[in-house]
C-alpha positions as a Markdown table, in Angstrom:
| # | Residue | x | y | z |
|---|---|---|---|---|
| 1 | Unk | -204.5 | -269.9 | 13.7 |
| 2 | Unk | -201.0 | -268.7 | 15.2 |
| 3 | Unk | -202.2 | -265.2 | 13.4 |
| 4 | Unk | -199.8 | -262.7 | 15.9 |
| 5 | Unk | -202.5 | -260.3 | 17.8 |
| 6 | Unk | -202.3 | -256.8 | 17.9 |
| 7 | Unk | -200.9 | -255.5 | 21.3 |
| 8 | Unk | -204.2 | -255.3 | 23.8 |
| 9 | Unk | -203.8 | -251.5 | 25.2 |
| 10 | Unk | -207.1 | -252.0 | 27.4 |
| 11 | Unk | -206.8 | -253.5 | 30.9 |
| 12 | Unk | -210.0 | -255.8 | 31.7 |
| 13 | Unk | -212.0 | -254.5 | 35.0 |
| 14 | Unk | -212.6 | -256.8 | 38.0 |
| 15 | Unk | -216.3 | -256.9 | 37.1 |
| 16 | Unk | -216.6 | -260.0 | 40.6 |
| 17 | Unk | -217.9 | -256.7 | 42.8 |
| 18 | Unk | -221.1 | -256.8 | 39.8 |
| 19 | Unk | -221.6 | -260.7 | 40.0 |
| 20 | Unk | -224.8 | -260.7 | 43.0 |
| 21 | Unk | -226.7 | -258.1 | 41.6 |
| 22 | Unk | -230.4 | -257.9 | 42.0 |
| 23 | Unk | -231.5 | -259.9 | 39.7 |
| 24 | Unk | -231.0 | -263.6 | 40.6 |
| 25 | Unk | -229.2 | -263.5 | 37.3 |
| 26 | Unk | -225.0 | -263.6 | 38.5 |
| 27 | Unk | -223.4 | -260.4 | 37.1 |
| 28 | Unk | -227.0 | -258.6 | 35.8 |
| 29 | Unk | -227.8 | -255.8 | 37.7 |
| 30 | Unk | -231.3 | -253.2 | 37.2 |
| 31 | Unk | -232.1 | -249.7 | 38.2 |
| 32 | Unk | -235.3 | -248.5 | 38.2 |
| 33 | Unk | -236.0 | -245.1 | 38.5 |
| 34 | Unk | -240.1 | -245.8 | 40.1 |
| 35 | Unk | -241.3 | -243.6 | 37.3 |
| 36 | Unk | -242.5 | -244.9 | 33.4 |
| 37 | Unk | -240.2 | -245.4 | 30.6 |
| 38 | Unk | -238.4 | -247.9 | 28.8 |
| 39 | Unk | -236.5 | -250.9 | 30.2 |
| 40 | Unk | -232.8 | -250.3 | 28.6 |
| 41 | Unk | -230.1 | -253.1 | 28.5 |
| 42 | Unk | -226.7 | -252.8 | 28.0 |
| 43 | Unk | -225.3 | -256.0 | 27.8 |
| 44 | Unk | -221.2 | -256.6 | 27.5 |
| 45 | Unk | -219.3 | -259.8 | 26.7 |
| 46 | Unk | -220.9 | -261.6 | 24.4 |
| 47 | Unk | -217.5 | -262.5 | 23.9 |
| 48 | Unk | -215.4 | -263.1 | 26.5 |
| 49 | Unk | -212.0 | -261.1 | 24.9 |
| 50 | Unk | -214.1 | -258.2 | 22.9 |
| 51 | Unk | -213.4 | -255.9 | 26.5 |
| 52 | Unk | -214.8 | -252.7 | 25.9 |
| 53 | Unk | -218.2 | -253.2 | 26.5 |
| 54 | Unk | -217.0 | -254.5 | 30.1 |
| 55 | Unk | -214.9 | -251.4 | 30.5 |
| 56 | Unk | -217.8 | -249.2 | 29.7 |
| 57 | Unk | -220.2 | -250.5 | 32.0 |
| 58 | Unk | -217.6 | -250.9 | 34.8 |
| 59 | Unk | -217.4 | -246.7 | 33.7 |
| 60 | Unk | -221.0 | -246.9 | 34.4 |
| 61 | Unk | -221.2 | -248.2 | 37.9 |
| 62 | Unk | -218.5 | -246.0 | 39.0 |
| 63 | Unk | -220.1 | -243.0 | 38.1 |
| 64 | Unk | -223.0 | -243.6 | 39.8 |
| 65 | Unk | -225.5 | -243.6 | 36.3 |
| 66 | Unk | -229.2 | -243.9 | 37.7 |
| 67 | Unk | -232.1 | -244.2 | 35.4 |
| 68 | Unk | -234.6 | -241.4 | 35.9 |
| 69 | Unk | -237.3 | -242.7 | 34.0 |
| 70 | Unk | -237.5 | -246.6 | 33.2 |
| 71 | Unk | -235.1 | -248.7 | 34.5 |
| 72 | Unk | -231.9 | -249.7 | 33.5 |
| 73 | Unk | -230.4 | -253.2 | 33.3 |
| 74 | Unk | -226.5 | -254.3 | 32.9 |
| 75 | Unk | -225.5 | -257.1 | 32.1 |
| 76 | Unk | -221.8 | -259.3 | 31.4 |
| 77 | Unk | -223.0 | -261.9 | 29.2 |
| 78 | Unk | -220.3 | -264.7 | 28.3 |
| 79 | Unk | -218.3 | -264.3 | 32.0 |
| 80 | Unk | -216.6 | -267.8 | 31.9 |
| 81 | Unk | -214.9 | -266.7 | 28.4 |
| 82 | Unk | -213.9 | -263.2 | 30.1 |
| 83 | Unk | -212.7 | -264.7 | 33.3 |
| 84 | Unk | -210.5 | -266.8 | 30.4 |
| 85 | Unk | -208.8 | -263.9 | 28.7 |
| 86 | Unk | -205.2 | -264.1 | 28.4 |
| 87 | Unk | -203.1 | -261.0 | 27.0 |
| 88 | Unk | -200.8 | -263.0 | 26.2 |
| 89 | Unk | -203.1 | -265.1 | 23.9 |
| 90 | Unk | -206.1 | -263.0 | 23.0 |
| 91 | Unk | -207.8 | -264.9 | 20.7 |
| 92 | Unk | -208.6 | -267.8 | 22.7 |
| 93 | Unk | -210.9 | -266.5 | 24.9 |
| 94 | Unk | -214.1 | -265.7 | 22.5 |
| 95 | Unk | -215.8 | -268.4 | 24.0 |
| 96 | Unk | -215.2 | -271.7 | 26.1 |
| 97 | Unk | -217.5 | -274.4 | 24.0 |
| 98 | Unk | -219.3 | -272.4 | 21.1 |
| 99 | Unk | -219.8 | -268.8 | 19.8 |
| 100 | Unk | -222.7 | -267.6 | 22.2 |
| 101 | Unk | -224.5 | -265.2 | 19.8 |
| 102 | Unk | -225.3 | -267.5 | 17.4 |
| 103 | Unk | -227.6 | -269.5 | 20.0 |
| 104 | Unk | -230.8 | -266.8 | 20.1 |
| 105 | Unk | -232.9 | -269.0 | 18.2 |
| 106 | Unk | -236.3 | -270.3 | 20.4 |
| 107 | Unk | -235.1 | -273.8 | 19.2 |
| 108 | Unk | -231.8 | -273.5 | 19.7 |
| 109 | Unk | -232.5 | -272.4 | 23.2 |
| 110 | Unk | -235.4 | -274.4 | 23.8 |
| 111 | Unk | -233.4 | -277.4 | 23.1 |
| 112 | Unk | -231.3 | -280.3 | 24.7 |
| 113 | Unk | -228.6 | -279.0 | 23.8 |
| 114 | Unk | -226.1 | -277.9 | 26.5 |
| 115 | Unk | -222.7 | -276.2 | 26.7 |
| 116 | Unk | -221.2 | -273.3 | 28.8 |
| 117 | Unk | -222.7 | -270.9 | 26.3 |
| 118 | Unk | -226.2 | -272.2 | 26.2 |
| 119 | Unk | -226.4 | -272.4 | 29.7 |
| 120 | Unk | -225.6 | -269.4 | 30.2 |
| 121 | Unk | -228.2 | -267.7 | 27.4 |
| 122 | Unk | -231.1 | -269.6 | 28.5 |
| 123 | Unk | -230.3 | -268.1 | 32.4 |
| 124 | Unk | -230.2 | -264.3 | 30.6 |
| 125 | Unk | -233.0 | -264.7 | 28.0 |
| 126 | Unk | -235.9 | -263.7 | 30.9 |
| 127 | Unk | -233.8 | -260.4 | 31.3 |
| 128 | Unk | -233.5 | -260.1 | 27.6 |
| 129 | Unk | -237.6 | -260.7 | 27.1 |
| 130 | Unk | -238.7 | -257.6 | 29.1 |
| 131 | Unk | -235.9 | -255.0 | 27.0 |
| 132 | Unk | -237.6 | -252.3 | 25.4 |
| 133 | Unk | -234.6 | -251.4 | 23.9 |
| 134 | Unk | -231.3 | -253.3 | 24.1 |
| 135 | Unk | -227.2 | -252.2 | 22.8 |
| 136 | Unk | -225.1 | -255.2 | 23.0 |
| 137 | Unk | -221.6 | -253.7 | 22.8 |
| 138 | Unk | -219.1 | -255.7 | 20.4 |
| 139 | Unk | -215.8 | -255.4 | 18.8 |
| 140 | Unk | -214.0 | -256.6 | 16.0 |
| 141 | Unk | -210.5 | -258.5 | 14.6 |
| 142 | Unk | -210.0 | -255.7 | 11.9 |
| 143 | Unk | -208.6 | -252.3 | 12.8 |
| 144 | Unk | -212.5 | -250.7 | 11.1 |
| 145 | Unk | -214.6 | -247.8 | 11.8 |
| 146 | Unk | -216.9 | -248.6 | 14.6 |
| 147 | Unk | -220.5 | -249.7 | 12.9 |
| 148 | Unk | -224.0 | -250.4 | 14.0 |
| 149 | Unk | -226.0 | -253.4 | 13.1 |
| 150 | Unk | -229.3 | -252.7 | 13.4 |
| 151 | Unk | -230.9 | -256.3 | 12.0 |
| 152 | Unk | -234.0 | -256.0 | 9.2 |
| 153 | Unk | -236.0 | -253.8 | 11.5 |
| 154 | Unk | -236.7 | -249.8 | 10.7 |
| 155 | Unk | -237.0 | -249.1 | 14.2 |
| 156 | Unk | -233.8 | -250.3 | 15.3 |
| 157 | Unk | -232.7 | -248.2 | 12.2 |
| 158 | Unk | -234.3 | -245.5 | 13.2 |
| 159 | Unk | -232.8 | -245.7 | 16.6 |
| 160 | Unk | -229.4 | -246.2 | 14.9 |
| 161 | Unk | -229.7 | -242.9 | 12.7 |
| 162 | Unk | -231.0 | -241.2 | 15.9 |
| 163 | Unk | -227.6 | -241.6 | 17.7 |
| 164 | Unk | -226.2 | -239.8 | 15.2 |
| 165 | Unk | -222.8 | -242.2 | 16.0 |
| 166 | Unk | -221.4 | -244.6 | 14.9 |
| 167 | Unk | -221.5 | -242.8 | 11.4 |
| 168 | Unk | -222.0 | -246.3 | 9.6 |
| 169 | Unk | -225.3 | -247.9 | 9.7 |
| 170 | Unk | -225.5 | -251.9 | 8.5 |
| 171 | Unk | -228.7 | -253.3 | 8.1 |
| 172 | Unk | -228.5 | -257.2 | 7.6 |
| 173 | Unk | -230.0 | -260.6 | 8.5 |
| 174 | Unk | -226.6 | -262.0 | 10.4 |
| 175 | Unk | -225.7 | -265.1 | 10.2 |
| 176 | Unk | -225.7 | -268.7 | 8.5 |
| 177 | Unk | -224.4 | -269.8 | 11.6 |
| 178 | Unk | -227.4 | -269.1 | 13.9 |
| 179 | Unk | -229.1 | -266.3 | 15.6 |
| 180 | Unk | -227.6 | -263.5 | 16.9 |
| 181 | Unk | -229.2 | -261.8 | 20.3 |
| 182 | Unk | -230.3 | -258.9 | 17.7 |
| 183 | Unk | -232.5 | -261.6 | 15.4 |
| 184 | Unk | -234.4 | -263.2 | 18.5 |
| 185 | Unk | -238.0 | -262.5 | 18.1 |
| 186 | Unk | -238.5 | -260.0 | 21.1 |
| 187 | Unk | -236.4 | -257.8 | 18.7 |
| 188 | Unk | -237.1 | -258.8 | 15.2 |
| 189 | Unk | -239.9 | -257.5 | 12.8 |
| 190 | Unk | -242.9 | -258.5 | 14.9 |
| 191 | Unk | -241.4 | -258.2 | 18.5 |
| 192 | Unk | -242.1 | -255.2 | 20.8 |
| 193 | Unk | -238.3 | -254.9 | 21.6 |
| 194 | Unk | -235.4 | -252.8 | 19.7 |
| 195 | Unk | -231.9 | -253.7 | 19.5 |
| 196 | Unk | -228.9 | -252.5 | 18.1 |
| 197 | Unk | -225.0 | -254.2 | 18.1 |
| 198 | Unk | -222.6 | -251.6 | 18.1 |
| 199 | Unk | -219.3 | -252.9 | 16.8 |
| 200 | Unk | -217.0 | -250.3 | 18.8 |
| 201 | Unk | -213.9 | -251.0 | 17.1 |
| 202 | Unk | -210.4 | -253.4 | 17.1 |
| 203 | Unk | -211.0 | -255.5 | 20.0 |
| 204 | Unk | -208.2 | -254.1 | 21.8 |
| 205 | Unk | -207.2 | -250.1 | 20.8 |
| 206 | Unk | -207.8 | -248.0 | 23.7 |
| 207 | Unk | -210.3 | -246.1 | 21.4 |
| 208 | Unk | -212.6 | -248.8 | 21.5 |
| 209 | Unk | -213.3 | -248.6 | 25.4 |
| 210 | Unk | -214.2 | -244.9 | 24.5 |
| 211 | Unk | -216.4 | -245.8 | 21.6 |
| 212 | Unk | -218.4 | -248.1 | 23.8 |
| 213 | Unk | -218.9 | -246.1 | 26.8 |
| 214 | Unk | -219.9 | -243.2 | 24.0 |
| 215 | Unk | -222.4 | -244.9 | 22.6 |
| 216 | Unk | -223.9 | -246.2 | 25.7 |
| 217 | Unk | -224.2 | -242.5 | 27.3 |
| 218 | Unk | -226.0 | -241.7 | 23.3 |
| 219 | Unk | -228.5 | -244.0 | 24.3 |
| 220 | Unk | -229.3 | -242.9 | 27.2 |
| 221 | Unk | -229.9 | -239.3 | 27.1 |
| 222 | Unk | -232.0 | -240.0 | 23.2 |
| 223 | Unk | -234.3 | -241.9 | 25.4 |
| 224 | Unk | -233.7 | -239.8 | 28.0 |
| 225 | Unk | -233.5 | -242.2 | 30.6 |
| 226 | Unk | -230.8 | -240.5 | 32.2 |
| 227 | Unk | -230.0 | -237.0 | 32.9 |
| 228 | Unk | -228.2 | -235.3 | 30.2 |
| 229 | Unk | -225.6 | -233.2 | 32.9 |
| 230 | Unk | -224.5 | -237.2 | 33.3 |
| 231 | Unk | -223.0 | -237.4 | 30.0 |
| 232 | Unk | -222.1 | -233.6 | 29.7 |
| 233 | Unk | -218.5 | -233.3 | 28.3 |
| 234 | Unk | -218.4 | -237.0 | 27.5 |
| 235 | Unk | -220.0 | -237.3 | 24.1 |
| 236 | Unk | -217.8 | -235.8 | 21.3 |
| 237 | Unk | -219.8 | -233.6 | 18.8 |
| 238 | Unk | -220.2 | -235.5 | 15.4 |
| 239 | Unk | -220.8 | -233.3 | 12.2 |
| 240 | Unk | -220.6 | -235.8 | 9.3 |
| 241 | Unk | -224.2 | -238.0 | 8.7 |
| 242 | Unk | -224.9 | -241.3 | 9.1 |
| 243 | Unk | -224.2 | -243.4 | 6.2 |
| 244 | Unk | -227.0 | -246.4 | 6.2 |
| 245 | Unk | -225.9 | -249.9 | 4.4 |
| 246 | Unk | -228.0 | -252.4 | 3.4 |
| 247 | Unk | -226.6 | -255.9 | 3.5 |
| 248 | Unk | -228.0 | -257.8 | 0.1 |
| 249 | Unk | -225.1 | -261.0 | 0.2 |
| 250 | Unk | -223.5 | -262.8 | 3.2 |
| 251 | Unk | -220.4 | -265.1 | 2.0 |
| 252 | Unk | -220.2 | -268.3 | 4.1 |
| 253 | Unk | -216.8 | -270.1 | 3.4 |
| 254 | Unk | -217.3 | -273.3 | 2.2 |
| 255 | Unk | -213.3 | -274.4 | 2.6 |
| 256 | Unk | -210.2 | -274.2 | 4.2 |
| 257 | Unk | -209.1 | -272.4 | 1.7 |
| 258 | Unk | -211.2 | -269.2 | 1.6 |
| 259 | Unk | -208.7 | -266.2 | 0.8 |
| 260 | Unk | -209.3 | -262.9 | -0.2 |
| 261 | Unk | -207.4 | -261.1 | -3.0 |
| 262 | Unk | -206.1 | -258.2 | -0.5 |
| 263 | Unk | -205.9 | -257.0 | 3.1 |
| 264 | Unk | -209.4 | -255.6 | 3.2 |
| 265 | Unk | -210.4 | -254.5 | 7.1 |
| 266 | Unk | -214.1 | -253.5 | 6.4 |
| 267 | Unk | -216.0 | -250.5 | 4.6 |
| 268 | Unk | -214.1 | -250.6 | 1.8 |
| 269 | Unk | -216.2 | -249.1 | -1.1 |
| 270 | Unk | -215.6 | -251.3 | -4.6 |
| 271 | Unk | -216.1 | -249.7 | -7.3 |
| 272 | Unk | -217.2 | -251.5 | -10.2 |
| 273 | Unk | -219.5 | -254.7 | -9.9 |
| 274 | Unk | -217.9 | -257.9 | -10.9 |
| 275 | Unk | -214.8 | -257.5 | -9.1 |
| 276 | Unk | -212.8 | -260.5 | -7.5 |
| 277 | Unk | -212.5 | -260.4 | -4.0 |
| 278 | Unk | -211.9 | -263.6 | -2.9 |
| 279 | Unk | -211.7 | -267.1 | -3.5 |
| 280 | Unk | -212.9 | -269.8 | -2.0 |
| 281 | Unk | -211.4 | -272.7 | -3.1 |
| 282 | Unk | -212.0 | -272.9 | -7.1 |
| 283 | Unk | -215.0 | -270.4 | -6.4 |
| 284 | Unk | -214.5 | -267.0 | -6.9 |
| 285 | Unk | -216.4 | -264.4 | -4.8 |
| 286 | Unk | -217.2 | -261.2 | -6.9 |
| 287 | Unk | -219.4 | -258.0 | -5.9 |
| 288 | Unk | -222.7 | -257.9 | -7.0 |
| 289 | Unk | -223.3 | -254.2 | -8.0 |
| 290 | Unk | -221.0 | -250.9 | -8.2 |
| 291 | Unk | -219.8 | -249.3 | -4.9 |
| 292 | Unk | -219.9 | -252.6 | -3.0 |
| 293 | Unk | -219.4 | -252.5 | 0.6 |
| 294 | Unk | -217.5 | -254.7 | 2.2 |
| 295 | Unk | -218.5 | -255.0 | 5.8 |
| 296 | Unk | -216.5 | -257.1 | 8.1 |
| 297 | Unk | -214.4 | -259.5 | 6.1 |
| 298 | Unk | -213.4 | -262.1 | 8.4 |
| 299 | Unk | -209.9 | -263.3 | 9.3 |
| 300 | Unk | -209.3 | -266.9 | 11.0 |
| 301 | Unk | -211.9 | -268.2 | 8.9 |
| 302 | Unk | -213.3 | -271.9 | 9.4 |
| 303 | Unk | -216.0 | -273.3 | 7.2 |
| 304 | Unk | -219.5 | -272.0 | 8.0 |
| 305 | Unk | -218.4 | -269.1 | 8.9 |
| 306 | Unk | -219.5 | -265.6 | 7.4 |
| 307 | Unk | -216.4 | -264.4 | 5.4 |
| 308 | Unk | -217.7 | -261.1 | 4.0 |
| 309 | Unk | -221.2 | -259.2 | 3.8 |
| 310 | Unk | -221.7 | -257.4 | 0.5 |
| 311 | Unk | -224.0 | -254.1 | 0.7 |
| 312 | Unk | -224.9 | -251.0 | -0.8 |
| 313 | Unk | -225.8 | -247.3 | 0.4 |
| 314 | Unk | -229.6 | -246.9 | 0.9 |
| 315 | Unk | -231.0 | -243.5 | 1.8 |
């Protein structure tokens, strides 16, 4: 746990001139354009120190992006945990009481339950309901390639592989842990939504800011929900294909003692099946096939938490 951080090269935003809004939701704000056409959300901060997707949408605001069809939503999800962040210590801030997007379940949020986190899902989840189509904006421990999740849906896929970046593509069921926002029912298989998690990078290389605010101006000129002069110059042109992964194993550690053979960061391909790559405790973790992807292997790991997912190419 006294794992040194990599230096944070982005500056959080002051995001207190979003918190009214027009919502009655603090810090969720929607545009609508009077005209027919999807309701978009791009939410930030699931986590309070992943700081690009509050970057991005602070990017947003201050150049004026109005939907022209549909409306437009954005929202800073886990602000208590952002307010938190520390530079100095930026690990800490994640969350105050427990890790908000594993709470999306209807009976996790329809319970007693209460805790900064909770409290503050169950005030967004009426926003959330009425997305057509929703990017929650992430970031990750491990210096990767920016990837999207796009849960077990094809649509979301299909949404994913229409972006055309990022140029990985992991389909999986998340976590033991609990629900992500991606797995609630308005977007699973059987709910009228669509949702993607775009993990934009390390939580704190300058690059990652950029990644975020890419993706989100991607999204909105595919649906053409805003005006494609808006983005003009600001989206990068991307030659190489999608490459789509389909999650088939999630390791949960089970111990303190959960260690991986190497420094793996994530999208390493292993070649032959049967290979080590971790241990947990006297268990040993090998990969199920050839050419293994490892997506996100964790670091800081606590029991119950996903370690590694194990997938393969599809497509």
């Amino acid at each position: 746990m006294n794992e040194q951080a990599p230096p944070v090269q982005l500056v959080p935003p002051d995001i207190a001139p979003y918190r009214c809004g027009n919502t009655g939701v603090d810090h969720v704000t929607t545009l609508e354009s009077g005209r027919p056409g999807p309701h978009v959300v791009l939410n930030a901060l699931m986590h309070g120190n992943e700081l690009c997707g509050a970057i991005a949408l602070d990017a947003l605001f201050r150049m004026g992006v109005r939907p022209r069809r549909g409306s437009l939503t954005l929202a800073f999800a886990n602000v208590a945990a952002y307010r938190a962040f520390d530079a100095e210590r930026p690990y800490v801030s994640r969350y105050i009481d427990e890790d908000m997007n594993r709470l999306w379940a209807p009976d996790v949020l329809e319970s007693r339950r209460s805790s900064v986190e909770i409290r503050r899902a169950r005030a967004l989840l009426p926003v959330f309901r009425t997305a057509d189509v929703l990017l929650d904006l992430h970031s990750m421990t491990n210096d990767s390639a920016p990837l999207t999740l796009c849960g077990r849906t094809e649509r979301a896929a299909a949404l994913a592989r229409r972006l055309g970046y990022p140029g990985w593509i992991v389909a999986d069921a998340g976590h033991a842990a609990g629900l992500r926002l991606i797995d609630h029912p308005r977007f699973a298989a059987g709910g009228a939504g669509t949702a993607l998690l775009v993990e934009c990078g390390q939580h704190w290389h300058a690059a990652t800011a950029a990644v975020a605010l890419e993706v989100c101006l991607r999204l909105l000129t595919a649906l053409e929900v805003i005006d494609p002069a808006v983005a003009e110059g600001r989206i990068p042109v991307r030659d190489e294909p999608p490459r789509q992964v389909e999650v088939t194993h999630a390791v949960t550690a089970t111990t303190e003692d959960f260690a991986f053979t190497e420094t793996f960061t994530g999208l390493e391909v292993i070649p032959r099946a049967g290979t080590v790559i971790a241990h947990d405790g006297p268990t040993r973790v090998i990969t199920p096939y050839d050419d293994c992807v490892l997506i996100m292997p964790g670091r800081r790991l606590r029991p119950g938490q996903t370690a590694v997912r194990l997938g393969r190419f599809v497509g």
